[in-house]
One Martini backbone bead per residue (centre of mass of N, CA, C, O) as a GRO file, in nm:
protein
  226
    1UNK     BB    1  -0.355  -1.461  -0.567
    2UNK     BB    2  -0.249  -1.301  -0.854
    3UNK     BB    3  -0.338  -1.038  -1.023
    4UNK     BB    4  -0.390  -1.009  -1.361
    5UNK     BB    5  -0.197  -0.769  -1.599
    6UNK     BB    6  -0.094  -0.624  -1.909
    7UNK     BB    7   0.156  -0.503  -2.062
    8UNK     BB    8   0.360  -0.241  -2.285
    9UNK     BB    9   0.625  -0.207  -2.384
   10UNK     BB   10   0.826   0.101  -2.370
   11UNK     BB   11   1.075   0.292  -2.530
   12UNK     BB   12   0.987   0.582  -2.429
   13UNK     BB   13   1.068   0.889  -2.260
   14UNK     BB   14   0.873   1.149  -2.175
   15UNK     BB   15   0.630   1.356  -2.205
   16UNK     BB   16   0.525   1.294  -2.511
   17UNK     BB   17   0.527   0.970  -2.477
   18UNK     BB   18   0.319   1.012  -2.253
   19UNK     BB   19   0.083   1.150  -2.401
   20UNK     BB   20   0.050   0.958  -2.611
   21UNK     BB   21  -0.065   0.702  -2.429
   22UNK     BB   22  -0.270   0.880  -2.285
   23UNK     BB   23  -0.447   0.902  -2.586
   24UNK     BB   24  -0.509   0.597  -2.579
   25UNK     BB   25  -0.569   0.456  -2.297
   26UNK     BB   26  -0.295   0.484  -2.132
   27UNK     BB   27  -0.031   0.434  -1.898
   28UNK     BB   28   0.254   0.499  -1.766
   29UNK     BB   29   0.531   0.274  -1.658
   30UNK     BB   30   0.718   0.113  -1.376
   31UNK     BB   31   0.983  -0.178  -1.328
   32UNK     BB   32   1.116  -0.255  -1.024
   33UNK     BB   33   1.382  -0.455  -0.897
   34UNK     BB   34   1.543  -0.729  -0.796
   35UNK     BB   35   1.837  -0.621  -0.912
   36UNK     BB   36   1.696  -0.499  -1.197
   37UNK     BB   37   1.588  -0.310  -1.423
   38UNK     BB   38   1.402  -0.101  -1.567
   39UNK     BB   39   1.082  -0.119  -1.690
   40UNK     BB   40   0.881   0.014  -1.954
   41UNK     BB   41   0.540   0.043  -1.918
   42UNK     BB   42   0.201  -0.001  -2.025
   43UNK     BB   43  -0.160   0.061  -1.899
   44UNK     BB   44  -0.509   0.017  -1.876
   45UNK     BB   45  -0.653   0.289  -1.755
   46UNK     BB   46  -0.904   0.106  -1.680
   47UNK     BB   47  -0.724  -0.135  -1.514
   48UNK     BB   48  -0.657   0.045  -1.328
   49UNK     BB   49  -0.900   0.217  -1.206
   50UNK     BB   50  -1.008  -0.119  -1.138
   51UNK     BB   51  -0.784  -0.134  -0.869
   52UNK     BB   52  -0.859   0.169  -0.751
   53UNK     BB   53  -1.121   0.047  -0.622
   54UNK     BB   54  -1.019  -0.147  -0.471
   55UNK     BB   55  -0.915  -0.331  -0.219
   56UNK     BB   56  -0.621  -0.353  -0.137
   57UNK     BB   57  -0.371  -0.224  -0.350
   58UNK     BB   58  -0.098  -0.213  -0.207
   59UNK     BB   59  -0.100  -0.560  -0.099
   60UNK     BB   60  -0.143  -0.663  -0.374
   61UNK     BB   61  -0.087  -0.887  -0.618
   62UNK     BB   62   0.107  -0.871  -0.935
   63UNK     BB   63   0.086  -1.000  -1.250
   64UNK     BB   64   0.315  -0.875  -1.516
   65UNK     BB   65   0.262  -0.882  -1.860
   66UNK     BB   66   0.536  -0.871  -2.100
   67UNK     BB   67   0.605  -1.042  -2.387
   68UNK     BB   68   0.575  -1.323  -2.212
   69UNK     BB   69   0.647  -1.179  -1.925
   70UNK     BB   70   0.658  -1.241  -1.572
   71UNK     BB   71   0.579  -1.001  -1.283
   72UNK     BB   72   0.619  -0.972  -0.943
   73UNK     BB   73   0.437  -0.734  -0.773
   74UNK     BB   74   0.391  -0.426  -0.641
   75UNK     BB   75   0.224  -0.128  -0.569
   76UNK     BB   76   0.371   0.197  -0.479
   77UNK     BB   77   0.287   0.429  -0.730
   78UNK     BB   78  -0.009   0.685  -0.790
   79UNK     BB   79  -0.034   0.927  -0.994
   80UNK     BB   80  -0.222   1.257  -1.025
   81UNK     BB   81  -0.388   1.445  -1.137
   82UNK     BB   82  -0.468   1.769  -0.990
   83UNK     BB   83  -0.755   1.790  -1.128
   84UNK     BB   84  -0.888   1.517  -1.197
   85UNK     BB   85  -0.763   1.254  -1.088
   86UNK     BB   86  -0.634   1.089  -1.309
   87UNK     BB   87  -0.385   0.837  -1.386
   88UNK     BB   88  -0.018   0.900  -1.511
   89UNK     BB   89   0.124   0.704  -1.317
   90UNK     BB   90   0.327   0.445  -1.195
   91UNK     BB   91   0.475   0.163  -0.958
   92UNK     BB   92   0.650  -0.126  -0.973
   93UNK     BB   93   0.741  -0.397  -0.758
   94UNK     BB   94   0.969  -0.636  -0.736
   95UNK     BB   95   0.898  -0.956  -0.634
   96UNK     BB   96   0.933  -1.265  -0.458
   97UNK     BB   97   0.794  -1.544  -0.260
   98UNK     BB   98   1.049  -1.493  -0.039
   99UNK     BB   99   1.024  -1.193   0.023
  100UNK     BB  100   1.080  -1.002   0.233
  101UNK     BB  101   0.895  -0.739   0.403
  102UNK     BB  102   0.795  -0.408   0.443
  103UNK     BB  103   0.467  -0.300   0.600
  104UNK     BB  104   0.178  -0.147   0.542
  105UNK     BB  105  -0.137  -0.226   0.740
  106UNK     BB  106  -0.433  -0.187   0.805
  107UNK     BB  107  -0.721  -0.064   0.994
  108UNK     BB  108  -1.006  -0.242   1.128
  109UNK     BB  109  -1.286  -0.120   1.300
  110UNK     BB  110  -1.492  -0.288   1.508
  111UNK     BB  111  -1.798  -0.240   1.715
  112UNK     BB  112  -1.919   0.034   1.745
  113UNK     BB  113  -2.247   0.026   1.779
  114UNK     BB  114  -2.171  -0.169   2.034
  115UNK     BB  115  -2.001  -0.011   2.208
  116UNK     BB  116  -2.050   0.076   2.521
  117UNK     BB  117  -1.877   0.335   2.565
  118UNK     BB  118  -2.009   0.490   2.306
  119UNK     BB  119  -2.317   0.476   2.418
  120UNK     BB  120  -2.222   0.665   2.695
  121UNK     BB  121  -2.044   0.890   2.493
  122UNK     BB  122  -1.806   0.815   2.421
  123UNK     BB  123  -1.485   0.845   2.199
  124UNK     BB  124  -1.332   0.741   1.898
  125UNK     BB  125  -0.960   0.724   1.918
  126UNK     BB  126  -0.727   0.741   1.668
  127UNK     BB  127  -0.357   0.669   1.651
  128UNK     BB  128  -0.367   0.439   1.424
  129UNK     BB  129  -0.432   0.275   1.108
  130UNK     BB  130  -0.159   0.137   1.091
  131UNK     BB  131   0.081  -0.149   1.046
  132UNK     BB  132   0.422  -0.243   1.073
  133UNK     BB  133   0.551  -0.500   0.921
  134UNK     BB  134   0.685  -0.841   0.859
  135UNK     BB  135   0.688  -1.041   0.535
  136UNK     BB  136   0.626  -1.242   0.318
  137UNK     BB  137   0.483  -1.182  -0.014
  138UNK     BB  138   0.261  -1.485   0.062
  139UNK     BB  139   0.127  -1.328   0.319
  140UNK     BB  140   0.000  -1.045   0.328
  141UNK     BB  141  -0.208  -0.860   0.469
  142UNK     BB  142  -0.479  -0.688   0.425
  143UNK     BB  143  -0.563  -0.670   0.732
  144UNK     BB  144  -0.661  -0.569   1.110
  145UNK     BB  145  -0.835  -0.625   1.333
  146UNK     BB  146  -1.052  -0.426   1.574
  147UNK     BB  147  -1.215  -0.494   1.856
  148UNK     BB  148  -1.450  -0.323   2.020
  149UNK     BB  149  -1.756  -0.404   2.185
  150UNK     BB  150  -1.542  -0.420   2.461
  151UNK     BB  151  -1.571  -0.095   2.528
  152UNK     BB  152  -1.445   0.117   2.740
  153UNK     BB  153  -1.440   0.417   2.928
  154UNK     BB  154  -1.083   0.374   2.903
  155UNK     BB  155  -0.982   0.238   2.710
  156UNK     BB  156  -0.756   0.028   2.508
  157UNK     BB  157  -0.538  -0.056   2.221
  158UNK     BB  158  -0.284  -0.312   2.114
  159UNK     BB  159  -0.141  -0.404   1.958
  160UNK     BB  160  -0.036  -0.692   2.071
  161UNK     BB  161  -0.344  -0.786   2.026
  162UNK     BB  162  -0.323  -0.871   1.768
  163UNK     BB  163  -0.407  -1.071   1.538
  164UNK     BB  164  -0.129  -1.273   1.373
  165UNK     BB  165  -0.015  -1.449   1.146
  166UNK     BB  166   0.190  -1.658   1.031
  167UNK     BB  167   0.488  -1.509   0.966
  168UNK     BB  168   0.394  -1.225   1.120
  169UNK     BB  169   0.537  -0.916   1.220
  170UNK     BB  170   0.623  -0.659   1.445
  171UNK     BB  171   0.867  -0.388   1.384
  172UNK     BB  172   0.807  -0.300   1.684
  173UNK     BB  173   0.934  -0.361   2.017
  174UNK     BB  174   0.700  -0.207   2.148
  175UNK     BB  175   0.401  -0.132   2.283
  176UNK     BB  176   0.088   0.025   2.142
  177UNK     BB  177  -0.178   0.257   2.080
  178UNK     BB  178  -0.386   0.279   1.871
  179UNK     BB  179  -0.669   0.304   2.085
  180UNK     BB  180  -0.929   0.509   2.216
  181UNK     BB  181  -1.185   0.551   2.464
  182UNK     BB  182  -1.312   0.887   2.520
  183UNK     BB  183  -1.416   1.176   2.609
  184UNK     BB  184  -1.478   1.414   2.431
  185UNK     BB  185  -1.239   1.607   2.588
  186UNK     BB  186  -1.019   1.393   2.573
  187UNK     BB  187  -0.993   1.404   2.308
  188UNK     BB  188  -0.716   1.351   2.040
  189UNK     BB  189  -0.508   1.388   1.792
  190UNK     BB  190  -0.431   1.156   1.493
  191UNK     BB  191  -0.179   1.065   1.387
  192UNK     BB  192   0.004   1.193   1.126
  193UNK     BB  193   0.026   1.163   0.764
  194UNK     BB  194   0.215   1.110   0.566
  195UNK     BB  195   0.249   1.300   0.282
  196UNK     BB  196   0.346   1.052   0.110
  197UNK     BB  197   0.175   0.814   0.148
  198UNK     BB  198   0.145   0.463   0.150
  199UNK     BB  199   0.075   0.165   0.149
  200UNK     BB  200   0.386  -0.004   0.149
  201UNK     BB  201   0.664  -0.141   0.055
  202UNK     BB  202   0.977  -0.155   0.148
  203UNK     BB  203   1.255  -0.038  -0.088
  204UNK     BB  204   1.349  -0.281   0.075
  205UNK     BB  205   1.435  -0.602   0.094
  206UNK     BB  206   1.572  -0.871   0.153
  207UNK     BB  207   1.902  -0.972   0.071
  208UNK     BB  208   1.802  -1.285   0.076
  209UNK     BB  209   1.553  -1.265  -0.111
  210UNK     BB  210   1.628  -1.109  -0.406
  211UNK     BB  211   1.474  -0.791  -0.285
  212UNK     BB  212   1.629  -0.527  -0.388
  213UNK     BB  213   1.522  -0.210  -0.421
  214UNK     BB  214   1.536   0.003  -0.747
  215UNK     BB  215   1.527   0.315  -0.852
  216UNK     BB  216   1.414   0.478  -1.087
  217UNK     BB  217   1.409   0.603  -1.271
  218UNK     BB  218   1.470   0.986  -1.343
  219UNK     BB  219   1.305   0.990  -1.606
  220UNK     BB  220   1.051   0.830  -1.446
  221UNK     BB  221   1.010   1.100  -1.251
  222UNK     BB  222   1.003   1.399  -1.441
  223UNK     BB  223   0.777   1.386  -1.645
  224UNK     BB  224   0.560   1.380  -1.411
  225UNK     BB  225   0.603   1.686  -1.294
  226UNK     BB  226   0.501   1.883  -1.575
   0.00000   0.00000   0.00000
């Protein structure tokens, strides 16, 4: 279920006008995709503030309601102040219940405490952290479990050995290693992630979904930039 939020259409864009939502106690965002405008909208900041504590942020759906209208949306983007670190713009995807999407899911990993390989002196190297799926949109997994605990040294764990969801598919055609267990000085190092990744779905859905997204508006990304 869609967790609720709230939130007031304003009327400009620019430097000042995000500043003075700012200092009201709210961030300006912008609701955009499902081939519909741009809508700009702010949220109370302490609200977005305590779902970027929640887990599964990116994959989380979220109905946001402005003037009484409900949009349901994916969170795609939290800019943040480079020094408070504190949340300064949104970018809030619009999506329908039968959205196709290509989504990035975390993977989590249990069972290092007993995992004999580890016990032995093994060392988990972990080669991706998430897995990029397809599914609809009221399908979305949180995460991915990986269990290590029957892992020896020299083991490999692969993504098609996990298990998905019906609905879920994963959108690699070849078979690849999420992680192995290795002796310390065979460790290398895990793939680099992309310089501002985010999990979350591709800025386009399927077009029979009725889900392809536009890009924000060019000036509230401008604005937040100065």
């Amino acid at each position: 279920m869609a967790e609720q939020i709230k939130a007031t259409k304003r009327e400009k864009a620019g430097k000042g006008a995000s500043r003075a939502i700012r200092l009201q106690g709210s961030i300006p965002a912008v609701i955009y995709g499902d081939k519909k405008a741009p809508e700009m909208i702010s949220v109370e900041e302490k609200v977005l503030v305590a779902e970027m504590g929640k887990k599964g942020l990116w994959t989380r759906q979220y109905e946001i309601e402005v003037d009484g209208k409900k949009n349901l949306v994916l969170c795609q983007d939290i800019q943040k102040h480079p020094v408070s670190n504190r949340p300064i713009h949104a970018d809030f995807l619009r999506i329908s219940k039968d959205s196709v999407l290509t989504m990035d899911i975390p993977l989590h990993f249990v069972g290092e405490d007993v995992c004999p390989g580890i016990k032995k002196g093994g060392v988990l190297n972990i080669v991706h952290r998430t897995l990029e799926v397809k599914c609809k949109a009221d399908a979305i997994p949180e995460e991915f479990i990986v269990d290590l605990s029957q892992g020896e040294i020299g083991s490999s764990f692969e993504a098609f050995a996990i298990q998905l969801p019906a609905g879920v598919k994963l959108t690699a055609q070849q078979d690849f290693t999420v992680a192995t267990i290795v002796t310390p000085q065979e460790e290398v190092k895990e793939e680099a992630p992309a310089a501002t990744a985010a999990p979350a779905a591709d800025a386009a859905a399927a077009p029979e979904a009725g889900a392809e997204a536009a890009a924000p508006a060019a000036e509230e990304k401008k604005e937040e930039k100065k």
